[in-house]
C-alpha positions in Angstrom: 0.0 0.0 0.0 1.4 3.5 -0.9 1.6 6.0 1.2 -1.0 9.0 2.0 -0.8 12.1 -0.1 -0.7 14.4 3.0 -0.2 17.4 0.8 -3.7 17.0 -0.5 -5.4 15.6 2.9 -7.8 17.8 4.0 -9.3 16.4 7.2 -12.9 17.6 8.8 -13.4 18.2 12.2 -13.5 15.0 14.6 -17.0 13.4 15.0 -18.0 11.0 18.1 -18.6 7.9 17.4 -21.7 6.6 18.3 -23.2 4.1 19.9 -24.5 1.9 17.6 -21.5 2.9 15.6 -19.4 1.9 18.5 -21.0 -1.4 18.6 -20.6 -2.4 15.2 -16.6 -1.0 15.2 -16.1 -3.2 18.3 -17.5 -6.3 16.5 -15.3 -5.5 13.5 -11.6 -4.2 14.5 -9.3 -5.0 17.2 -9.8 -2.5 19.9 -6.1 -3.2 21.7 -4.6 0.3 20.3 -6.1 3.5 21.8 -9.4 3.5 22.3 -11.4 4.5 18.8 -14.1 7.2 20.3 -14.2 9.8 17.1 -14.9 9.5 13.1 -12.0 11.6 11.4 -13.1 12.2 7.4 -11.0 13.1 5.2 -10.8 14.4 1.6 -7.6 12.9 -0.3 -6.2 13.2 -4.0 -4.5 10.6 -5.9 -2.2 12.1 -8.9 -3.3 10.1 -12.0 0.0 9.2 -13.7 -0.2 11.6 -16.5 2.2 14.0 -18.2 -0.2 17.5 -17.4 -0.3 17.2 -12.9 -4.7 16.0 -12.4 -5.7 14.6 -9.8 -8.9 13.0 -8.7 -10.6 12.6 -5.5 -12.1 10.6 -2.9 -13.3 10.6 0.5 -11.8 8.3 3.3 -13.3 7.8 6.9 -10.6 6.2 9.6 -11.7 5.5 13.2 -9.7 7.5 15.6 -9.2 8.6 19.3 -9.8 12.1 21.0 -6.3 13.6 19.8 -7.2 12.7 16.2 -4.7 9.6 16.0 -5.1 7.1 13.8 -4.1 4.0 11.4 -3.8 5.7 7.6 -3.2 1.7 6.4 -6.5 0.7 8.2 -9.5 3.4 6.9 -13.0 1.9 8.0 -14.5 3.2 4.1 -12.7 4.6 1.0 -14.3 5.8 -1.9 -13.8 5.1 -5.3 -12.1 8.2 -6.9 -14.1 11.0 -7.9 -13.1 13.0 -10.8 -14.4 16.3 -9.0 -13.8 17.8 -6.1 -17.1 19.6 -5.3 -18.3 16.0 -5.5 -16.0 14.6 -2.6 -17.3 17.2 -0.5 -20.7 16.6 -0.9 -20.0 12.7 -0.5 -18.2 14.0 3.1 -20.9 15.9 3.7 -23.3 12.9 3.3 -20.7 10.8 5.7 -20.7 13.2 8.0 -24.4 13.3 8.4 -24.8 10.0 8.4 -21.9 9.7 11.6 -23.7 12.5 13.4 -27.0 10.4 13.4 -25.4 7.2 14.6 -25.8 5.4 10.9 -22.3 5.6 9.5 -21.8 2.0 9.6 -25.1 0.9 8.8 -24.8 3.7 5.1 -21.0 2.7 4.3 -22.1 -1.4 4.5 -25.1 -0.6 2.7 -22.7 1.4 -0.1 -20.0 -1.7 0.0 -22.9 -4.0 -0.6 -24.9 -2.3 -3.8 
């Protein structure tokens, strides 16, 4: 797996996890690092290999812990790339919706499925 573009990884602000969330995490991942208590989303672009610099988008959730910490190699959901940015934006703006009403894991397992 390559790296993270961190020049191009803009970050939201923290969300709690919730509870149902929480649940569903817990059943999922090994909870012996930190304790995973916040959603961090997070815009990131992935240079197309090109001649002309274009890059493409797409929107990654990672579980984290109060100070923001957590496993770039392990993200909960990835996108596929999106060619626009205004459309990763509004697909982290869905996300973030979705976490703030508890349903994050229920909407990005319903997504993996379809």
């Amino acid at each position: 797996m390559q790296t993270p573009n961190l020049r191009d990884f803009y970050q939201k602000a923290l969300i709690p996890i919730g509870l149902n969330d929480r649940n569903a995490l817990m059943e999922t991942r090994n909870q012996k690092m930190t304790p995973l208590t916040h959603w961090l989303i997070a815009l990131e672009s992935e240079q197309l290999p090109q001649a002309k610099e274009y890059f493409h988008w797409k929107v990654s959730i990672y579980p984290s812990n109060t100070e923001g910490t957590f496993e770039w190699r392990k993200p909960f959901y990835s996108s596929s790339n999106l060619e626009c940015f205004d459309s990763a934006i509004e697909l982290a703006r869905l996300f973030e919706t979705y976490s703030k009403n508890d349903q994050l894991f229920a909407s990005t397992l319903q997504e993996k499925i379809s």
